[in-house]
C-alpha positions in Angstrom: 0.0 0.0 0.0 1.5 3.0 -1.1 -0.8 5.5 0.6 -3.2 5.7 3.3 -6.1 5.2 0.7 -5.8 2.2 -2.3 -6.2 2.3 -6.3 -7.6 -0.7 -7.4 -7.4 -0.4 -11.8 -9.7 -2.7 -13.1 -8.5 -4.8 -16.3 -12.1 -4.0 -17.7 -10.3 -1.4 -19.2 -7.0 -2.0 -19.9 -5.8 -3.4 -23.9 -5.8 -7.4 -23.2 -2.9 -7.7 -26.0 -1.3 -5.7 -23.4 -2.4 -7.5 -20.2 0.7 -8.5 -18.7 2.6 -5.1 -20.1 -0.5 -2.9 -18.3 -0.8 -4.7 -15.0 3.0 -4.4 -14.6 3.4 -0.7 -15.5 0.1 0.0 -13.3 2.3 -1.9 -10.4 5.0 0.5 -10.7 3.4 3.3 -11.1 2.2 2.8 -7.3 -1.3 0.7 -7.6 -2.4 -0.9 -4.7 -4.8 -3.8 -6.2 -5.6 -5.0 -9.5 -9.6 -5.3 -10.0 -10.7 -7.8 -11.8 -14.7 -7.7 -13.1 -16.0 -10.8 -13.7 -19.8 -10.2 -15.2 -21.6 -13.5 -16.7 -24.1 -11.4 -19.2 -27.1 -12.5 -16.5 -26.8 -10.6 -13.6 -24.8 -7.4 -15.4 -24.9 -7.1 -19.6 -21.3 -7.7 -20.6 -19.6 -10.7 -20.7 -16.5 -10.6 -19.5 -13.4 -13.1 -17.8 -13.0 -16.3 -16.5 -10.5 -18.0 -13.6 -7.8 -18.1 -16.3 -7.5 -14.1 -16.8 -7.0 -14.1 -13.3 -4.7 -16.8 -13.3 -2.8 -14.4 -15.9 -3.1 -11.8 -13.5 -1.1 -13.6 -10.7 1.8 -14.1 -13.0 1.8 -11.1 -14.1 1.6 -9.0 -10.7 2.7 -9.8 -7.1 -0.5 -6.9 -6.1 -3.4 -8.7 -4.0 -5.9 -9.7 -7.1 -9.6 -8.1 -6.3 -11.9 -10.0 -8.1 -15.8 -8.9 -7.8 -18.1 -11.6 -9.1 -21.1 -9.8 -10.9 -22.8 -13.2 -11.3 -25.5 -14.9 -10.8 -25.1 -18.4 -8.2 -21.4 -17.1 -7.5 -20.6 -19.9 -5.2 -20.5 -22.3 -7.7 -17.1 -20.2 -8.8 -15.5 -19.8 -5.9 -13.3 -22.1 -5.6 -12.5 -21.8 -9.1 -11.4 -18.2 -8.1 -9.2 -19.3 -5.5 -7.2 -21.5 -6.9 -6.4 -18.9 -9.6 -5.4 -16.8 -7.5 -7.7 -14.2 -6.3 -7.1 -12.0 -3.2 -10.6 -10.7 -2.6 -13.7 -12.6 -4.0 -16.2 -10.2 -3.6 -20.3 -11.5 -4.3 -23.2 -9.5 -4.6 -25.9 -9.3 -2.0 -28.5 -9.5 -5.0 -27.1 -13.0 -6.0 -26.7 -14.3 -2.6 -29.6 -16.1 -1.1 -27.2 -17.5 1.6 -25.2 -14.5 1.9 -23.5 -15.6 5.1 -22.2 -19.2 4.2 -21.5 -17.9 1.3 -18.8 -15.3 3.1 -17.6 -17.9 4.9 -17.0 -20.1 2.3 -14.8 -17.1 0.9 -12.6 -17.2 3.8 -12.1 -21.3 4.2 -10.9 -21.1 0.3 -8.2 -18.7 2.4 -9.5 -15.2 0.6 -11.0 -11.8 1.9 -14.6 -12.0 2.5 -16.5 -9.0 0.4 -19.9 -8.0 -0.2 -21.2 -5.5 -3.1 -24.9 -3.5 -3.7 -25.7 -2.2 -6.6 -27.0 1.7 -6.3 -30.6 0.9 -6.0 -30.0 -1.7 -3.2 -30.6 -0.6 0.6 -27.4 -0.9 2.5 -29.2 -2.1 5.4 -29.8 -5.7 3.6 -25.4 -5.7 4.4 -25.6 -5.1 7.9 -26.3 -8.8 8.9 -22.7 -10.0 7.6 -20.7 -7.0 8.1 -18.9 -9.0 11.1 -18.0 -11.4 8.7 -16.9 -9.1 5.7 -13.5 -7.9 4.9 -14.6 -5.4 2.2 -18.1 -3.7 1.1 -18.1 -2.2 -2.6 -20.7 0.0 -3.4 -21.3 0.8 -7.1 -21.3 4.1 -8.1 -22.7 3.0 -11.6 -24.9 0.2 -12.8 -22.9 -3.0 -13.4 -21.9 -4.3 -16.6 -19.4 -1.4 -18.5 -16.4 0.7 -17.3 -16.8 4.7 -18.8 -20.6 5.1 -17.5 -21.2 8.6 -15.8 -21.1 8.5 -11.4 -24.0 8.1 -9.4 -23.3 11.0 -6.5 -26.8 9.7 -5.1 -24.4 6.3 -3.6 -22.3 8.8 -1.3 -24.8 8.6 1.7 -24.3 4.5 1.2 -20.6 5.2 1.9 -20.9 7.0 4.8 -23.2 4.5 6.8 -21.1 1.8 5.7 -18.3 3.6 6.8 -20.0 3.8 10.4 -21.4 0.3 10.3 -18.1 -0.9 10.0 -16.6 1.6 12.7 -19.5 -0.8 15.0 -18.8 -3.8 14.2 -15.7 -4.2 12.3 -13.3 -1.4 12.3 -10.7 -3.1 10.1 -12.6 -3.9 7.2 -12.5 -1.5 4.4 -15.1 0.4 2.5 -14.6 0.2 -1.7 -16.5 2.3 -4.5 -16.2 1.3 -7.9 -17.7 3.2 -11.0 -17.2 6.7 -12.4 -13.7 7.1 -10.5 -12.0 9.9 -11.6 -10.0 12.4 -10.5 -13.1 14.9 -10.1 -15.3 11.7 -8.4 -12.5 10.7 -6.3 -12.5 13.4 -3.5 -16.4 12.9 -3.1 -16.3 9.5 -2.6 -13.0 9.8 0.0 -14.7 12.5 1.8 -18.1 10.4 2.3 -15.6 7.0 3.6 -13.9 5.5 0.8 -10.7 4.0 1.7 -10.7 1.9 -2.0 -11.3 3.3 -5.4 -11.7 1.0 -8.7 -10.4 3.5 -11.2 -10.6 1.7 -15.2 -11.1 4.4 -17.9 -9.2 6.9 -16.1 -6.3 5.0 -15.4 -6.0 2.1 -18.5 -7.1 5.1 -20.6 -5.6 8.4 -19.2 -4.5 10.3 -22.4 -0.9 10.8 -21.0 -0.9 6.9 -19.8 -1.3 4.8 -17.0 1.4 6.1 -14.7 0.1 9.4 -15.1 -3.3 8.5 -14.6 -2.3 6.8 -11.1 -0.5 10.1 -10.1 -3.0 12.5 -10.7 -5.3 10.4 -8.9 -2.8 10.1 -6.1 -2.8 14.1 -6.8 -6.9 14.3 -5.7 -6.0 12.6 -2.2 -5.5 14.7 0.4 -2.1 14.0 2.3 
């Protein structure tokens, strides 16, 4: 961790004859995670990755691997996920009729437990498992496609999160992901981010990925 608050750039975004070249040049550049978006074309439109990307991922990157399973019936992946290598496995209260085994099946495969809502999902339906969570995510877009516009509307989300977590489980941290950018960013830290999936403006900052890093580095106070 090269800060007090984490860049995750998700590979949603980045140029996949490039993979390997991107992850590694993100890794220098001071990125904390590598996000990976996993989205079956049932649950979010867009189909994207499989286990072996993030296989590809581990040997391209020493960075903990945050994978966030838009899917529908996610634990029948999870151990598929594991073994890959991911970090985080992070599954969506909307998918998740048994949310809690489901966390705890997370953390037997030996990865952090987390839990995602989508905008339009009460973050009160979280506060059951937040003892067992070692990340929340809250969307800031609709899943599905990097480059869609912020939803400010989340921020409260963050906040109680934030404060739920201060409760319960003071060590877990509190992600956003969608519409990060360097004029989103402060926002979202101010509310109770401590995690910020970045893709379009990082993978596709005009003056490159290192400088997309820094000048979101640039927006964080301290």
């Amino acid at each position: 961790m090269s800060g007090p608050y984490l860049i995750a750039p998700s590979i949603l975004s980045a140029d996949f004859t490039r993979l390997g070249e991107q992850i590694a040049e993100a890794e220098a550049a001071g990125a904390d995670w590598i996000h990976v978006d996993v989205i079956d074309g049932h649950f979010a439109p867009n189909l994207t990755m499989g286990p072996f990307i993030v296989a590809a991922c581990r040997r391209a990157t020493t960075l903990p691997l945050d994978v966030h399973l838009m899917v529908e019936s996610p634990e029948r992946l999870l151990e598929a996920f594991a073994e890959a290598g991911a970090t985080h496995l992070t599954v969506h209260v909307e998918t998740c009729p048994h949310l809690y085994r489901t966390l705890q099946t997370i953390r037997q495969l030996g990865c952090k437990a987390g839990v995602t809502l989508n905008p339009g999902t009460p973050v009160s339906l979280l506060e059951p498992v937040l003892p067992l969570a070692d990340l929340a995510l809250v969307m800031s877009v609709n899943p599905g496609f990097s480059g869609q516009q912020f939803i400010p509307d989340v921020l409260p989300k963050v906040t109680a999160l934030r404060q739920m977590f201060d409760r319960v489980n003071p060590k877990a941290i509190v992600e956003i992901d969608g519409g990060i950018n360097t004029e989103t960013l402060p926002g979202a830290l101010e509310a109770g981010a401590q995690a910020f999936v970045v893709a379009s403006a990082v993978f596709n900052y005009p003056q490159g990925i290192a400088a997309g890093i820094r000048a979101l580095r640039a927006a964080m106070p301290g």
